[in-house]
N, C-alpha and C positions, 0 to 999 in steps of 0.2 A: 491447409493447416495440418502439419503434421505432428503428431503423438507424441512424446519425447520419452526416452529410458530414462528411469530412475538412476540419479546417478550414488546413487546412496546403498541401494540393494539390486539393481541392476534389472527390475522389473518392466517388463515393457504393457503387461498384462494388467499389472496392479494401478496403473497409471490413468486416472480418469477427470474428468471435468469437474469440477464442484463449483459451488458459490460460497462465498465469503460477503455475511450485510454487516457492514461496519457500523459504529456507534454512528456513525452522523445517518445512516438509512442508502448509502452508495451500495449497491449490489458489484462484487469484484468477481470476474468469472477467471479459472486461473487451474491449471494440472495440479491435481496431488496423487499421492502414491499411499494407495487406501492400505499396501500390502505392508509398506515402513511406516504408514502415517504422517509421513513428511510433505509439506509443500514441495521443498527442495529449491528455493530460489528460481522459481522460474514465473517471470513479469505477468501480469495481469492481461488479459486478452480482451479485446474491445467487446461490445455486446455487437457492434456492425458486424466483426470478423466472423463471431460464433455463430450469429443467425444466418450468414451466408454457407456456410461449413452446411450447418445445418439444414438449409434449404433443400425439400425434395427428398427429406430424410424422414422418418417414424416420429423425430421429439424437435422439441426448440426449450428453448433457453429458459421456457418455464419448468421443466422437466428436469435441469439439471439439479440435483441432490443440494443442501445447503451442507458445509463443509462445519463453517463458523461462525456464529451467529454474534452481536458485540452491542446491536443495537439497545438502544432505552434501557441500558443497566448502568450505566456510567457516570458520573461528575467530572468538572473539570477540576484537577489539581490545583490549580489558583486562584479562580475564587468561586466554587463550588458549584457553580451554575450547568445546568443538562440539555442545554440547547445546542443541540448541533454540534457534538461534542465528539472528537474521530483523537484515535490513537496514536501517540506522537514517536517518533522515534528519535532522540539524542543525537545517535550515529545514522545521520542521513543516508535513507538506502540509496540517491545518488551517487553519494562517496561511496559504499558499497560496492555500487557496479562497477566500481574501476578498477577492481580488486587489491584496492589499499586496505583494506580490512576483510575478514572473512565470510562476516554477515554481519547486517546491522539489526537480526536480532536478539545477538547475545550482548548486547549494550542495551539501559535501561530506558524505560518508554513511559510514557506518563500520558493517561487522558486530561486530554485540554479544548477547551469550545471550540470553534473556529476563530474568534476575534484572537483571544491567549494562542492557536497555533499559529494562523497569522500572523501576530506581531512577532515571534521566536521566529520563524524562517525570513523576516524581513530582515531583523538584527543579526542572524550566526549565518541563514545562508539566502543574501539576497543576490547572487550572483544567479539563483536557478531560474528556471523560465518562469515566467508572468511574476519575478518578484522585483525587490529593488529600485521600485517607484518612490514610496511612501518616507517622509519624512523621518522614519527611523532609520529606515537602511543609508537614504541620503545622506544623514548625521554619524552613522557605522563608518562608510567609505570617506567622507571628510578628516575621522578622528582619525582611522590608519592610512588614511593618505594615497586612497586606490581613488583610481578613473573611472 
């Protein structure tokens, strides 16, 4: 696993591991650039990858610093419930990565439980992986007439 330059301030030094616990309690381990403060768009790294990186080394993956913490302060936006409640993004960071847009997240983002984010990426994007089963996306693809 190699280190990545900041492509923001060009820092190769400032660039360290953190953790990211998201509202729903998902630990995201992931570079940020402590020197700009930025994540910088760079994907989430498995905890398998980290611990092997780290295997044979001084720390593990309990040791990495928490970046951003998200969890048990939340509701969900539609009908107010705090269970298992993860931060939605509008502008799906899939589309993102394709570089059709710049970042997905300078478009707006709203906590929603799991059932509310679930049924939104069934209806706007169930074309992504493990979606697209469920009688709403079924009835999505029917009305505009995809396969």
């Amino acid at each position: 696993m190699k280190k990545p330059i900041c492509p923001q301030c060009n820092s190769l030094e400032g660039v360290k591991l953190r953790k990211t616990i998201s509202s729903n309690d998902a630990v995201n381990i992931h570079w940020v650039c402590i020197t700009c403060k930025k994540r910088n768009h760079w994907e989430s790294i498995s905890h398998k990858k980290v611990s092997e990186w780290a295997s044979g080394k001084s720390w593990s993956i309990d040791d990495i610093p928490i970046w951003r913490d998200y969890s048990g302060r939340n509701n969900c936006e539609v009908c107010g419930g705090n269970d298992r409640v993860e931060w939605h993004h509008f502008m799906p960071q899939s589309i993102a990565k394709l570089g059709i847009v710049e970042d997905a997240h300078l478009y707006p983002t709203a906590y929603l439980c799991k059932f509310h984010h679930d049924q939104w990426h069934e209806a706007v994007t169930w074309y992504m992986h493990n979606r697209g089963n469920t009688d709403i996306a079924k009835k999505v693809k029917e009305h505009f007439k995809y396969d």
